[in-house]
LUMKOLBA-264106 format. One record per atom (N, C-alpha, C, O): z, y, x. Coordinates in steps of 0.02 Angstrom, whole numbers, padded with zeros to 5 digits, always signed. Atoms other than C-alpha are relative to their C-alpha. Example, Ala and Ser with C-alpha at 12.3 -4.5 7.8 and 13.67 -1.06 7.14 Angstrom:
# LUMKOLBA-264106
+00000-00059+00045 +00390-00225+00615 +00000+00060+00045 +00033+00059+00097 -00003-00059-00042 +00357-00053+00684 +00037+00055-00039 +00045+00110-00014 
This chain:
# LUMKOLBA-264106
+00072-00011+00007 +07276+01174+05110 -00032-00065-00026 -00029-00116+00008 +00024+00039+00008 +07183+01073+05006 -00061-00046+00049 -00096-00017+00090 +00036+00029-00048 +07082+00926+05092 -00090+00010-00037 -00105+00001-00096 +00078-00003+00037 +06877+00953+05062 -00043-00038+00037 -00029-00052+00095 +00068+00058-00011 +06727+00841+05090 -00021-00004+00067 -00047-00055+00089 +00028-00023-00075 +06688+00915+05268 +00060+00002+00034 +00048-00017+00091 -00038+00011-00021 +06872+00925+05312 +00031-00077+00015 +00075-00084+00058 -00019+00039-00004 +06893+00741+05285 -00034-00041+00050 -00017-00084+00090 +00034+00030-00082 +06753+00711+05393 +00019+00003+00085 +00010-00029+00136 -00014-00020-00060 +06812+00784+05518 +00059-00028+00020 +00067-00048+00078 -00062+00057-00009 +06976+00697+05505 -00023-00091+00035 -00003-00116+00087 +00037+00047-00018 +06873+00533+05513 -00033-00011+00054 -00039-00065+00083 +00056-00006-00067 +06757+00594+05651 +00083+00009+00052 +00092-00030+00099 -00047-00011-00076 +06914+00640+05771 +00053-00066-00016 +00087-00086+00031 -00022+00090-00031 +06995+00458+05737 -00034-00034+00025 -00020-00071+00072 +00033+00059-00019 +06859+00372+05747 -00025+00041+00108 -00043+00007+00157 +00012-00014-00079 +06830+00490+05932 +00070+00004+00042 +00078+00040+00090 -00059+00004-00037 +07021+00433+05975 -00016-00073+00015 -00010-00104+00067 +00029+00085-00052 +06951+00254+05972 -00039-00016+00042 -00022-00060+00081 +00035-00011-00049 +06816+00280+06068 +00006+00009+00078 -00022-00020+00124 -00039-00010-00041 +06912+00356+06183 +00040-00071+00041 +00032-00100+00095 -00044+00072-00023 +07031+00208+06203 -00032-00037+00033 -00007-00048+00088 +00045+00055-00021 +06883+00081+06241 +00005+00005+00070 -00011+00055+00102 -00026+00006-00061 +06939+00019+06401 -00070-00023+00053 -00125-00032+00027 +00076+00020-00018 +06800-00028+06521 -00021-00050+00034 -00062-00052+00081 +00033+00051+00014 +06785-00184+06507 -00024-00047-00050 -00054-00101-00050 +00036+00021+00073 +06763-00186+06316 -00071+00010-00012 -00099-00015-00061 +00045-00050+00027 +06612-00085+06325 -00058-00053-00015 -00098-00044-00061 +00056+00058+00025 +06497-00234+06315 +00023-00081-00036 +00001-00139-00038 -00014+00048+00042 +06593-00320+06211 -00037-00011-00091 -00054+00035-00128 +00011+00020+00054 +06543-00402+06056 +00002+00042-00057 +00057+00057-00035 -00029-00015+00073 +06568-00313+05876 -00028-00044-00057 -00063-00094-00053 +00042+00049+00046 +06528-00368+05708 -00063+00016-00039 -00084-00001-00094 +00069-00015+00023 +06377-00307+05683 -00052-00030+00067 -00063+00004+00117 +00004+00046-00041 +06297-00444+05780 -00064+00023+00051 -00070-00008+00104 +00053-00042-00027 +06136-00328+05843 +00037+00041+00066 +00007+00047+00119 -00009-00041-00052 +06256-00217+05949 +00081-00021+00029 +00124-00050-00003 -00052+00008-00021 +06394-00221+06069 +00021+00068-00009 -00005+00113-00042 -00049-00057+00009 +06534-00097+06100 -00062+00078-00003 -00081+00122-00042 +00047-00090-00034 +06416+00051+06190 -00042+00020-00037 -00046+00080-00051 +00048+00008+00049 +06271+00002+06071 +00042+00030-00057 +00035+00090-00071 -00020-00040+00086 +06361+00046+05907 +00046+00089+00024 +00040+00134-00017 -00002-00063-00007 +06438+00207+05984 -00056+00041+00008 -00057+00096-00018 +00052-00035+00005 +06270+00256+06031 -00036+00009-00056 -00052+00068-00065 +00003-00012+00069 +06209+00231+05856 +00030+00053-00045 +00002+00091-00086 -00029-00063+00034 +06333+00341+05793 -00024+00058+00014 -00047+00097-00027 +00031-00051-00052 +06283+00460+05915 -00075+00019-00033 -00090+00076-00053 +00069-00016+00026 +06107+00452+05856 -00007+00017-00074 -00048+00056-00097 -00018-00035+00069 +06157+00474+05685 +00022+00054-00005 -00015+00094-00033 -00034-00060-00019 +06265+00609+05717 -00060+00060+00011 -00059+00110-00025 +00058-00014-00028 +06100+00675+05804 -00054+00023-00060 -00083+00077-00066 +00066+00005+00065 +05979+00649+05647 +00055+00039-00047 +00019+00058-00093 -00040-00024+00074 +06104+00723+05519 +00016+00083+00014 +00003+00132-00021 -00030-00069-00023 +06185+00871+05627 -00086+00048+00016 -00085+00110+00011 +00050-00044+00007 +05997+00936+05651 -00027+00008-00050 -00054+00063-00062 +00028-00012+00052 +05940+00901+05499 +00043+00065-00053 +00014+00094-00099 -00045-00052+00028 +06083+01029+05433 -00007+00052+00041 +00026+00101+00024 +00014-00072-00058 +06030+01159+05580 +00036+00008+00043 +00061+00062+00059 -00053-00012-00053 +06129+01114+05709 -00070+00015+00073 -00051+00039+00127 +00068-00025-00057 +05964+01148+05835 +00019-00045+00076 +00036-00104+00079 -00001+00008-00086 +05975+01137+06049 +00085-00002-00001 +00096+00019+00056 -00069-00007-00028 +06189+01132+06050 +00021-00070+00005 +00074-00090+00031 -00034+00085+00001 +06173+00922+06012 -00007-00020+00091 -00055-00006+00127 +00000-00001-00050 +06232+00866+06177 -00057-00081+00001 -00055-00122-00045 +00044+00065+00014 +06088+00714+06224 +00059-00055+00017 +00112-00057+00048 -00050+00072-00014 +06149+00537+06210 -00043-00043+00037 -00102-00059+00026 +00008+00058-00065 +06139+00418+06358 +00001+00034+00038 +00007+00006+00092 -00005-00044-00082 +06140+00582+06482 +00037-00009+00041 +00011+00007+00094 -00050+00031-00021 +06279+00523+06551 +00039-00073-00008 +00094-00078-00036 -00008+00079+00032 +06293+00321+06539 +00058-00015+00035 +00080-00072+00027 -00069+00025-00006 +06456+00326+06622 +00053-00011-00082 +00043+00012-00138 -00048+00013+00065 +06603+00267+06496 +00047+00084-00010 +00057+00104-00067 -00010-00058+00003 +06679+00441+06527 -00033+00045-00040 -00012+00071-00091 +00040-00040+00040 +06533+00539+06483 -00039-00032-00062 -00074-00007-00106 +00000+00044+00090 +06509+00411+06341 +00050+00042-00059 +00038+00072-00111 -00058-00029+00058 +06660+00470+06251 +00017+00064+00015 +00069+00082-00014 -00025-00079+00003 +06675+00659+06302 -00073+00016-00052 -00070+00049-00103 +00067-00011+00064 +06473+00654+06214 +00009-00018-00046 -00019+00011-00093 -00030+00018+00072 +06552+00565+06082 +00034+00039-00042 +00017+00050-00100 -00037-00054+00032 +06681+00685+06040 -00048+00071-00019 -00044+00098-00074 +00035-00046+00012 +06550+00829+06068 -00045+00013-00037 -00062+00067-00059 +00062+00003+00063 +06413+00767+05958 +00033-00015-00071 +00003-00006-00124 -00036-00018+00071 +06563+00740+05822 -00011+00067-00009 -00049+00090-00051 -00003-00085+00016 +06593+00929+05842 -00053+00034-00026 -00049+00077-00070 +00055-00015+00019 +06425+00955+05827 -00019-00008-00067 -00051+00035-00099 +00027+00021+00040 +06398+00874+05698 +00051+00043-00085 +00036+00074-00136 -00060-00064+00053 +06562+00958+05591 -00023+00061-00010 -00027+00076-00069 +00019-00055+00018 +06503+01119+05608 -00059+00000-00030 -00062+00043-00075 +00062-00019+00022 +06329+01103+05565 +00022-00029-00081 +00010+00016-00121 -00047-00022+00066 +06420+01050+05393 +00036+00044-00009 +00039+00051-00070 -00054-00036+00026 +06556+01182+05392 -00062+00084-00011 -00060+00139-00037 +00047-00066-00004 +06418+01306+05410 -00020+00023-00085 -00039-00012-00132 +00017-00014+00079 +06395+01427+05252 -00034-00027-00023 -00074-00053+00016 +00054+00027+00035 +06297+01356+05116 -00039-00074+00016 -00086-00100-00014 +00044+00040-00036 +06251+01217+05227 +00012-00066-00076 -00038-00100-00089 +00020+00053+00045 +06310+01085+05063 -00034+00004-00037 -00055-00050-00058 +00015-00012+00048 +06235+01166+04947 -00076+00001-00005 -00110-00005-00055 +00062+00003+00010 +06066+01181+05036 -00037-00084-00005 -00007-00138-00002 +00024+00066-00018 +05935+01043+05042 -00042-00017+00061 -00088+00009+00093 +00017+00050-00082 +05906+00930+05188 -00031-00051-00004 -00008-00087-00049 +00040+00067-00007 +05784+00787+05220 +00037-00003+00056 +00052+00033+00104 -00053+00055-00046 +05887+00656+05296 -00049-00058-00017 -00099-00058-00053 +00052+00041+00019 +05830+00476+05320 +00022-00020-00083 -00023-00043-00117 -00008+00012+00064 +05904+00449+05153 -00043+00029-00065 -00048+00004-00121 +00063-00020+00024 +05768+00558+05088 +00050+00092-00003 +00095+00110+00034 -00002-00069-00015 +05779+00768+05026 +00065+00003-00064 +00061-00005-00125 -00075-00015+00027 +05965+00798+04970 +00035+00058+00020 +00027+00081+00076 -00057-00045-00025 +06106+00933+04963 +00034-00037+00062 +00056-00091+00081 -00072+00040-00071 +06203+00920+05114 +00029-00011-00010 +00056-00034+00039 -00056+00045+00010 +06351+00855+05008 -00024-00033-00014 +00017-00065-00047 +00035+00066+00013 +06229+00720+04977 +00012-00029+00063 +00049-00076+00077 +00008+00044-00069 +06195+00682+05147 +00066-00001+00049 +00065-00044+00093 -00058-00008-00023 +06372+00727+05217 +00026-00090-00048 +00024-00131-00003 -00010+00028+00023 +06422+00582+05095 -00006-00093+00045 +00041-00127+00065 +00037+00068-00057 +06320+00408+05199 +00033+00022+00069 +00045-00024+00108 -00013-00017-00079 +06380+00505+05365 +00078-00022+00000 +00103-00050+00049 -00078+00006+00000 +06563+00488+05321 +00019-00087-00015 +00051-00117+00028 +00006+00063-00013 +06554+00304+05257 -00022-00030+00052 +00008-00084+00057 +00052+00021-00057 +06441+00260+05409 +00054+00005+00045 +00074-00044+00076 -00066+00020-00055 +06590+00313+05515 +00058-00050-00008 +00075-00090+00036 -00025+00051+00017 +06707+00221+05418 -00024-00069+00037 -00015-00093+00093 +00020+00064-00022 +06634+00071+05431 -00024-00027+00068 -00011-00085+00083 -00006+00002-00059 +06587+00076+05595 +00051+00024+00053 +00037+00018+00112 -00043-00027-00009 +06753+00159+05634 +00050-00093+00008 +00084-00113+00055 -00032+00070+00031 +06821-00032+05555 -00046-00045+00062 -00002-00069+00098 +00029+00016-00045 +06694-00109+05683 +00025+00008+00069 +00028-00042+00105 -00002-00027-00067 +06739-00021+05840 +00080-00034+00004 +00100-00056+00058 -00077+00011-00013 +06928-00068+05813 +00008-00085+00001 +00041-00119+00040 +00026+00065-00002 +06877-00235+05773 -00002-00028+00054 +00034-00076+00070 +00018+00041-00075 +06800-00268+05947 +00029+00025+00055 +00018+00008+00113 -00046-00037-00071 +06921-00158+06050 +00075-00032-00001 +00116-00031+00045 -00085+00016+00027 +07088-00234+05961 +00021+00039+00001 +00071+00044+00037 -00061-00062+00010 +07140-00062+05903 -00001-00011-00091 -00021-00054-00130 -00003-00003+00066 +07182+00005+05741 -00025+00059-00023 -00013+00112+00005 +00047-00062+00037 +07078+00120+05637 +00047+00031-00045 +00065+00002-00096 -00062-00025+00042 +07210+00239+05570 -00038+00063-00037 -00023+00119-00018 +00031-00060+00047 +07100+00354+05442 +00027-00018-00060 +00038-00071-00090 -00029-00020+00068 +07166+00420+05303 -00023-00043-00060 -00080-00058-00079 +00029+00047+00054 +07189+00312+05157 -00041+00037-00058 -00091+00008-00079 +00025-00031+00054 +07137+00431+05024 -00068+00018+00008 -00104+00025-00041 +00092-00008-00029 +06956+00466+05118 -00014-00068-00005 -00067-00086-00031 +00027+00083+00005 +06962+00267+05132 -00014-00026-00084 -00068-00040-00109 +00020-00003+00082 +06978+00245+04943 -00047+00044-00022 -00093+00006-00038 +00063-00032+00050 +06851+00376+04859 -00062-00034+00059 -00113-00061+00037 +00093+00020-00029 +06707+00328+05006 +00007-00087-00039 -00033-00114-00078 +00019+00072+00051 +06753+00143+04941 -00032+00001-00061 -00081-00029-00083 +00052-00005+00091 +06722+00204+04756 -00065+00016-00001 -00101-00006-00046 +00067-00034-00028 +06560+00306+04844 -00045-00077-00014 -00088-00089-00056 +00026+00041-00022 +06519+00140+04907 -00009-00036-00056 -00066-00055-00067 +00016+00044+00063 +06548+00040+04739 -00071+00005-00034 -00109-00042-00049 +00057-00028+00039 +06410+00143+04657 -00052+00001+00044 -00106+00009+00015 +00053+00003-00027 +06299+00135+04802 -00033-00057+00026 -00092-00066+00041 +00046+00069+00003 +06293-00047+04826 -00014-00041-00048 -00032-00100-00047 +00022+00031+00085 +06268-00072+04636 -00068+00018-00001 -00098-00008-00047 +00047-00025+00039 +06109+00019+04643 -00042-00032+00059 -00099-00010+00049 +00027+00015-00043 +06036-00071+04806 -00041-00053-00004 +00004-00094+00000 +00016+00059-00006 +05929-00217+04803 +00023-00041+00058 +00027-00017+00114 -00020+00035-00067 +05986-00350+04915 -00041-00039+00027 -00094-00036-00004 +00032+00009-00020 +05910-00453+05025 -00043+00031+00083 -00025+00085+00106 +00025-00029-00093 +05812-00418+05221 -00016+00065-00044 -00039+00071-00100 +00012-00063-00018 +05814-00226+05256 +00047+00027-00035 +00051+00088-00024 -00038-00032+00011 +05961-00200+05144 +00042+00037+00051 +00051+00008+00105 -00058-00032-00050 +06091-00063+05235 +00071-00022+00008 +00121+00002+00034 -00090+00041+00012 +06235-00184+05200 -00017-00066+00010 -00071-00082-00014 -00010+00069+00022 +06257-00360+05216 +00035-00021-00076 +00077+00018-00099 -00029+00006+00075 +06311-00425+05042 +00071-00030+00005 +00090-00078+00039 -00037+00013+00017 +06473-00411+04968 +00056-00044+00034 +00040-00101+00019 -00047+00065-00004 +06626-00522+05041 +00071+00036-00025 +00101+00089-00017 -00094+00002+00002 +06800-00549+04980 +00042+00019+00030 +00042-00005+00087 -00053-00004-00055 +06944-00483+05052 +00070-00025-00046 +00075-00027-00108 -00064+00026+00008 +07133-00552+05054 +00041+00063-00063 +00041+00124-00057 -00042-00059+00030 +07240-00461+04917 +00033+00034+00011 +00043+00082-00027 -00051-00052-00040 +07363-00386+05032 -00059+00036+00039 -00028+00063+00085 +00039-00012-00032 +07208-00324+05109 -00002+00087+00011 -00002+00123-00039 +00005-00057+00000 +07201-00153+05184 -00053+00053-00054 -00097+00029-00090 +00051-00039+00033 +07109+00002+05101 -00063+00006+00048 -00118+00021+00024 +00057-00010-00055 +06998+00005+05278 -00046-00088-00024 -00106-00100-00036 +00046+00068-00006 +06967-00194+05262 -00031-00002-00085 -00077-00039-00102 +00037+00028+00086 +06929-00186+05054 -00069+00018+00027 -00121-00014+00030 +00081-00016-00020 +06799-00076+05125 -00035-00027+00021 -00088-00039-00008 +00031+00035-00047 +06749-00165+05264 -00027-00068-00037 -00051-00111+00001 +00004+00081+00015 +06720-00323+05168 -00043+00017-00062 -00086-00024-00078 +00048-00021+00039 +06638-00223+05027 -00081+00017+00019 -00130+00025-00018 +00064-00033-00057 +06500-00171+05167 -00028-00061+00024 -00082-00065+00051 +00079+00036-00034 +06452-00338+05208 +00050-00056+00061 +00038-00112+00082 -00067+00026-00075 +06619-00378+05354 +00037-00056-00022 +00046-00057-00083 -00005+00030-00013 +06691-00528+05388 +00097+00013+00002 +00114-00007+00058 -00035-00032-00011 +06875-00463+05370 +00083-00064+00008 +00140-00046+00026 -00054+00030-00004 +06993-00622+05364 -00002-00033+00073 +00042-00071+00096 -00022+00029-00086 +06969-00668+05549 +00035+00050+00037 +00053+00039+00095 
């Protein structure tokens, strides 16, 4: 079966909710590199993204709330559940084809499916970062969102309030997760 745009997410969304998982609990207020949030902080972010995207596609009253449960448990079972959430309200008929105001503004949902899937990435590359795991998503979703990403931080102005930090280098043996990661702004040779 061929792989499709909403299937790869979902590949993405259930690694990145195996790392989550992992986060032991005394990482949870650990550090990442996005120097604004620690561990719990950037899962909840996701979460809230997840949140803004999966309703804006009609996912309605089934998003489970985030922080209802501030144990580390019900951290990562809401994690996994607001992925799900968030998959279907993409897999849903027609749902790419219609248009959605997202904060990215009024797009097809393979528009806005597009930022949601990088966004995990990269914060997928984050989370493993500050837990010492490994972000094992598919290279071939890691390469095209990179090319995504080429064209989307060509057209950005840089500077305060950009959505990226600018540009850094990565090592030439450098993974397909860290090209990314380092294309986004990351810090990837430490």
């Amino acid at each position: 079966m061929p792989t499709t745009p909403v299937t790869a997410f979902a590949e993405v969304l259930d690694t990145l909710a195996h790392l989550v998982e992992s986060v032991e609990e005394e990482r949870w207020s650990a550090p990442t590199p996005c120097a604004d949030w620690n561990v719990r902080q950037l899962v909840e972010h996701l979460m809230a993204g997840q949140h803004t995207f999966a309703a804006a596609m009609g996912a309605g009253p089934s998003l489970p709330p985030v922080g209802a449960d501030a144990t580390s448990e019900g951290l990562k079972k809401t994690f996994r559940a607001s992925s799900a959430v968030q998959v279907a309200a993409f897999e849903r008929p027609g749902a790419l084809e219609r248009t959605v105001q997202v904060p990215i503004g009024e797009v097809p949902g393979a528009v806005a499916l597009r930022p949601q899937t990088l966004e995990h990435l990269a914060h997928g590359w984050d989370l493993a970062r500050a837990t010492g795991r490994k972000a094992l998503f598919d290279e071939a979703t890691v390469e095209r969102e990179t090319e995504f990403a080429h064209r989307v931080t060509a057209q950005l102005p840089p500077g305060p309030g950009a959505p990226f930090a600018p540009a850094r280098t990565a090592p030439e043996d450098a993974s397909a997760l860290d090209r990314l990661a380092a294309l986004l702004g990351r810090d990837v040779t430490g």
